[in-house]
C-alpha positions as CSV (number, residue, x, y, z in Angstrom):
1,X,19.5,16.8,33.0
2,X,17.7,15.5,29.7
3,X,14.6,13.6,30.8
4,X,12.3,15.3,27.7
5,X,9.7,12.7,26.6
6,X,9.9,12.9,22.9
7,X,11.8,10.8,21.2
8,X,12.9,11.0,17.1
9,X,10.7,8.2,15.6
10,X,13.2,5.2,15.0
11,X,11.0,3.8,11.7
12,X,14.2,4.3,9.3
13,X,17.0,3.6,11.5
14,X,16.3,-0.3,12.6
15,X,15.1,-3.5,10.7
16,X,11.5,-4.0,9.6
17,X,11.8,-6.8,12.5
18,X,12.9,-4.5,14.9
19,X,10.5,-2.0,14.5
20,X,7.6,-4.4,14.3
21,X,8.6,-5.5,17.5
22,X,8.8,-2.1,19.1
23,X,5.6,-1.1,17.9
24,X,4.0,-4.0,19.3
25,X,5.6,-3.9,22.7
26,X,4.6,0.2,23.2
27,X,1.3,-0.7,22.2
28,X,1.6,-3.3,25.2
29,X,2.9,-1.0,27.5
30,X,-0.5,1.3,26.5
31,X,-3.0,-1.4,26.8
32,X,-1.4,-2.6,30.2
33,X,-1.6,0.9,31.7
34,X,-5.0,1.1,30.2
35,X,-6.8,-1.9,31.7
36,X,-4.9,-0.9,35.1
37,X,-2.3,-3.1,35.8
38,X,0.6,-0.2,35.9
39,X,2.4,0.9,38.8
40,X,3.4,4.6,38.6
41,X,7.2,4.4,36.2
42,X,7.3,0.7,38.0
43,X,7.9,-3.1,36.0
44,X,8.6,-3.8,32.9
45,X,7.6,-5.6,29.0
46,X,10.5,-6.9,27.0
47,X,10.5,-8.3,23.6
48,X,12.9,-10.1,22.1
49,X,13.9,-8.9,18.7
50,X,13.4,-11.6,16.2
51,X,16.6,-13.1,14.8
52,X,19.0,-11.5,17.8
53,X,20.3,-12.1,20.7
54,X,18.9,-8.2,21.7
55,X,15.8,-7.6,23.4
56,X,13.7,-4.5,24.1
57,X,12.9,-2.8,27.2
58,X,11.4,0.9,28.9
59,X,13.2,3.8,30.3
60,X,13.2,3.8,34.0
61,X,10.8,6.7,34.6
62,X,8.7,6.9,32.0
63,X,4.7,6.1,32.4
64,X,3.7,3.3,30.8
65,X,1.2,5.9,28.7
66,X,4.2,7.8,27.6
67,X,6.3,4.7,26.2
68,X,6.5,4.7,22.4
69,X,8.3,2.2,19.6
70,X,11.0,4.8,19.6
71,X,11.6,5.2,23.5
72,X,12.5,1.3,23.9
73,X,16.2,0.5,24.9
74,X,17.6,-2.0,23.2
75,X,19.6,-4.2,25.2
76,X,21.6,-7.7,25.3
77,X,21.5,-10.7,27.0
78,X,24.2,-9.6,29.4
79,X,22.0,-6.3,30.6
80,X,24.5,-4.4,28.5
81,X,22.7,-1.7,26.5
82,X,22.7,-1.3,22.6
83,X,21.3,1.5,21.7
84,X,19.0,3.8,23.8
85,X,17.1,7.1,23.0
86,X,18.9,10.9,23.7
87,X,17.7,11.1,27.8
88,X,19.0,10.5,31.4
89,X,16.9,7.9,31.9
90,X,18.1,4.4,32.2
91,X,17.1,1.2,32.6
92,X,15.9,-0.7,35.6
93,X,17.9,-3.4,36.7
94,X,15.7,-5.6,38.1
95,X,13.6,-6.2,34.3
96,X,16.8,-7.2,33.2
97,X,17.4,-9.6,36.0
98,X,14.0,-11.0,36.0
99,X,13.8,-10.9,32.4
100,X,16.8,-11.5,31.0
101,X,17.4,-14.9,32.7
102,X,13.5,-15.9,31.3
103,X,14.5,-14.8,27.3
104,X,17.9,-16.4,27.7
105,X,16.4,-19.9,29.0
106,X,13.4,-20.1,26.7
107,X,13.9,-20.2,23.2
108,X,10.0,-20.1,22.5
109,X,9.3,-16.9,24.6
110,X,9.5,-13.6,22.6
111,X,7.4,-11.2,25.3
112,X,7.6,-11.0,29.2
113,X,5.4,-9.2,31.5
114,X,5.7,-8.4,35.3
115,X,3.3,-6.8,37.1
116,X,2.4,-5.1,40.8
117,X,-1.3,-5.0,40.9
118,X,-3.4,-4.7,44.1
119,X,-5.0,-8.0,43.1
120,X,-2.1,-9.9,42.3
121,X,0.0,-8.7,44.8
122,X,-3.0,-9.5,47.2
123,X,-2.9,-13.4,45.2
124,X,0.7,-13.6,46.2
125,X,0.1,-13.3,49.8
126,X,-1.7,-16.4,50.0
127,X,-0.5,-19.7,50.7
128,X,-3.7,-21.1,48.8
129,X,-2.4,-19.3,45.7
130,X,-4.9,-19.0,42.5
131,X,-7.9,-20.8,43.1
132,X,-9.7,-23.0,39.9
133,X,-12.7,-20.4,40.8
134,X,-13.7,-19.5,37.7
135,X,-13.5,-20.4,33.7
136,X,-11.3,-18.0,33.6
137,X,-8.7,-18.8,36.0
138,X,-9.3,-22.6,35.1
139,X,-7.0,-22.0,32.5
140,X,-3.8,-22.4,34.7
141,X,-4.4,-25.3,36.5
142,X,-1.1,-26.7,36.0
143,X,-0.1,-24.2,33.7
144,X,0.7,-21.8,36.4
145,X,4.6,-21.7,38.5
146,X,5.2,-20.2,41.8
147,X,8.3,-18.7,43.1
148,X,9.7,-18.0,46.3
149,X,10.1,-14.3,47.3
150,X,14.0,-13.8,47.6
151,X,14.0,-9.7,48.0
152,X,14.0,-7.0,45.2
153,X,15.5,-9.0,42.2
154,X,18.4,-7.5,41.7
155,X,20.6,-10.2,42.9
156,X,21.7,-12.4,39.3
157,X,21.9,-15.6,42.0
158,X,18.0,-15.5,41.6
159,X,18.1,-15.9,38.2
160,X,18.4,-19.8,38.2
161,X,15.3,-20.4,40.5
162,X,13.2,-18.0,38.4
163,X,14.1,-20.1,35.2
164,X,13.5,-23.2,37.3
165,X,10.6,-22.2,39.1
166,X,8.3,-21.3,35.6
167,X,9.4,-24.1,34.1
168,X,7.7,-25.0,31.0
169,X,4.6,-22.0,31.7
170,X,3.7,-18.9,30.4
171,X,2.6,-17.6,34.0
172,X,3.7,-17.4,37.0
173,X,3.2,-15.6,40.7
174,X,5.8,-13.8,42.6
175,X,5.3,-14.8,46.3
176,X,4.8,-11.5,48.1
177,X,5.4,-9.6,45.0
178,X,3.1,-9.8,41.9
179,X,2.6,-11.6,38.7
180,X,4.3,-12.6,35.7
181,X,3.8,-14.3,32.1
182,X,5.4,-14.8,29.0
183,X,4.4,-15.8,25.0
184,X,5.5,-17.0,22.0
185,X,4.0,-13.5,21.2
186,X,3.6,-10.3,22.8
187,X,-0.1,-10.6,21.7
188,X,-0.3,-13.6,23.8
189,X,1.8,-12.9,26.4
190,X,-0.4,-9.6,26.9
191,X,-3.6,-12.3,26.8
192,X,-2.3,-14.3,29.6
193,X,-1.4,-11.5,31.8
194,X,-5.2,-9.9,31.2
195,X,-6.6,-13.3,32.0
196,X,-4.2,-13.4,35.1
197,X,-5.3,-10.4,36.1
198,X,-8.9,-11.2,35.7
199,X,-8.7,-14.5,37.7
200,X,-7.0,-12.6,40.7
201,X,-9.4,-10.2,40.8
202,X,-12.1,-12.7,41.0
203,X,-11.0,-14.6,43.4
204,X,-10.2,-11.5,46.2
205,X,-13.6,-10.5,45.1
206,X,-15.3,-14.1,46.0
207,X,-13.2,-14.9,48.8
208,X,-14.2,-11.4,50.3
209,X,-18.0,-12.4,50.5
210,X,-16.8,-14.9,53.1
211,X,-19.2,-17.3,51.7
212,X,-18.2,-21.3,51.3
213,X,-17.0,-21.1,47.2
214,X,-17.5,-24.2,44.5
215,X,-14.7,-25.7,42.9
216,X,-15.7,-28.0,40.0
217,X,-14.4,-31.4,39.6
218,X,-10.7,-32.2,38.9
219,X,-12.2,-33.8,35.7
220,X,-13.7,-30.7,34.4
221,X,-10.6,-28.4,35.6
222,X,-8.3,-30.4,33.5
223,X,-10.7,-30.2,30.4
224,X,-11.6,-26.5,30.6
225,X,-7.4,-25.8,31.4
226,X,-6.4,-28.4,28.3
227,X,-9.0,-26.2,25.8
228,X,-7.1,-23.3,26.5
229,X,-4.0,-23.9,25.3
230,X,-2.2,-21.9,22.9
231,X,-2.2,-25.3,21.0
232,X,-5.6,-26.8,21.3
233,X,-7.6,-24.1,20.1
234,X,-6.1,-21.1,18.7
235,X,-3.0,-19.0,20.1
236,X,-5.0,-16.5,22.4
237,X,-4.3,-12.6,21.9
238,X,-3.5,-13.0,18.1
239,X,-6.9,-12.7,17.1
240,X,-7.9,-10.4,20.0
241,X,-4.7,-8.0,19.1
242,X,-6.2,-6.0,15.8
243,X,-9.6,-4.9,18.5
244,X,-7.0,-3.8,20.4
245,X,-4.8,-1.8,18.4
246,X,-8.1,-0.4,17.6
247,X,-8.9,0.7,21.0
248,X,-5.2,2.5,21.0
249,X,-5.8,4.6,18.1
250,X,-9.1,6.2,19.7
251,X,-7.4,6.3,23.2
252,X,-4.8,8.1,21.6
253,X,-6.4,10.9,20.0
254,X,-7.6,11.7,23.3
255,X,-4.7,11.1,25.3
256,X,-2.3,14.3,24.0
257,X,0.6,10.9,24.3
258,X,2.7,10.5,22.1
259,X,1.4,8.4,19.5
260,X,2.6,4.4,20.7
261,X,3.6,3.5,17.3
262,X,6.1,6.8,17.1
């Protein structure tokens, strides 16, 4: 069985779109595992590759640490794969089922994100879901969608309600499962889930002083969710993204990985 870890670099093979793309996605997969919202080989990134109908995705048992531009699989909008590095790892079928019904349905998302962290799996046991606790998770009031847990998604029936069930947002929280977002970017995408992230951790931290908590006024919610939009201010994670590309390149060194962008 082939499941070596090194993959030839892909930089000549594929369109400067394409491997723009894959750069920035395996640098995703780095700075996920980095700020700790990986699950062993679990979940899954995709990126849609500008111009196609093809979308990026991992190997099924690779870390997220190990994931470079040239270990992405490059799939279709069916699940069926393109093209797909020298190993006997596949793909997991549930990131295309989950993923592949959100690139298909929304023209203006290019990156996906699923997670299975402690804190939002711990957010998506509760019937209160997230909580306007913070500046930080103020941004989703009503930008947030919540969907029903149906089993592992491998079942293409539950494709529909996913779609349905994000609607218009770039975030939403897996009942009993985990969390989710999407971006007109991966640089933005990435933003939302670390904000996600942040506001879940907040809250099981707050709610676990078992201490009576202060919600501001729905006045103030709506102002401090409006101000950050991608559109009101400035596209979050696109001016944040150089920093951490930075942070990469000295992680790296360190790391003895595979370098993300090979």
């Amino acid at each position: 069985m082939n499941y070596d870890t090194q993959f030839p670099s892909l930089k000549n093979t594929v369109s400067a779109q394409e491997w723009h793309a894959r750069v920035q996605l395996a640098a995703c997969y780095r700075l996920i595992d980095y700020y700790g919202m990986s699950d062993l080989i679990y979940n899954h990134i995709t990126a849609s590759i500008p111009g196609t109908d093809h979308f990026l995705i991992n190997l099924y048992g690779l870390l997220y640490k190990e994931i470079t531009a040239s270990s992405l699989v490059k799939i279709d909008l069916a699940g069926n794969i393109i093209t797909t590095p020298n190993t006997d790892y596949g793909i997991n079928k549930s990131g295309y089922v989950i993923h592949g019904a959100i690139h298909e349905a929304r023209s203006d998302v290019q990156c996906v994100i699923h997670t299975h962290t402690r804190a939002g799996m711990a957010i998506s046991t509760m019937q209160c879901g997230l909580l306007p606790l913070t500046q930080t998770s103020m941004r989703f009031v009503g930008h947030i969608g919540y969907h029903q847990f149906q089993g592992p998604a491998i079942d293409l029936a539950e494709r529909a309600s996913l779609v349905n069930d994000l609607g218009p947002h770039d975030a939403m929280i897996l009942y009993n499962h985990g969390l989710l977002t999407c971006g007109a970017t991966i640089e933005q995408a990435f933003n939302t889930m670390y904000q996600l992230e942040l506001s879940c951790r907040s809250q099981v931290d707050a709610m676990a002083a078992r201490t009576e908590l202060m919600i501001p006024a729905d006045s103030v919610l709506a102002h401090t969710a409006n101000l950050y939009q991608p559109g009101t201010r400035r596209p979050y994670g696109v001016l944040e993204w150089p920093a951490m590309l930075r942070l990469l390149e000295a992680v790296d060194k360190k790391s003895g990985f595979a370098h993300y962008d090979s």
